[in-house]
C-alpha positions, 0 to 999 in steps of 0.5 A: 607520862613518859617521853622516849628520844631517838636520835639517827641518821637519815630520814628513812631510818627515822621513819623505820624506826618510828614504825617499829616503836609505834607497833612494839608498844602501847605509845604515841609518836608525837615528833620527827625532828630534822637537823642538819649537824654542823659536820654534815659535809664530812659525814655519810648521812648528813641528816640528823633526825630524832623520833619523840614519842610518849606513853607510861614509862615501862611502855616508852622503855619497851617501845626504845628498845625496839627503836634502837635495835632497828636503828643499829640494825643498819649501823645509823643509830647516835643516840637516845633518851628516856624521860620517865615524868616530863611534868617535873 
């Protein structure tokens, strides 16, 4: 089982792109995470959201590259994480 991360701005952007790994792949959202970044005041979008979702590594790795090209789609994408075995 593999874990998938997404960080972005905004929560809608969070929502779109949790949409659109759930639909691209055979995987599971298991979190939306909120974080307000210590910068918040000098940002545009001051919320700091991460998608968690999880499936079979190849699945996990499709469903990120959809989620990431939706995030850059509308310029709010931070960053992402793929963790092929969470057991070890």
């Amino acid at each position: 089982m593999a874990l998938g991360m997404i960080e972005v701005y905004g929560f809608t952007t969070a929502i779109v792109v949790a949409d659109k790994v759930a639909k691209s792949a055979d995987v599971k959202v298991v979190a939306i995470d909120k974080n307000k970044p210590a910068n918040a005041d000098k940002v545009e979008v001051p919320l700091v959201m991460v998608v968690k979702f999880e499936g079979g590594a190849s699945e996990v790795a499709a469903a990120m590259d959809a989620g990431v090209a939706e995030a850059e789609k509308r310029n709010l994408f931070i960053t992402s994480k793929l963790i092929s075995r969470q057991s070890e």
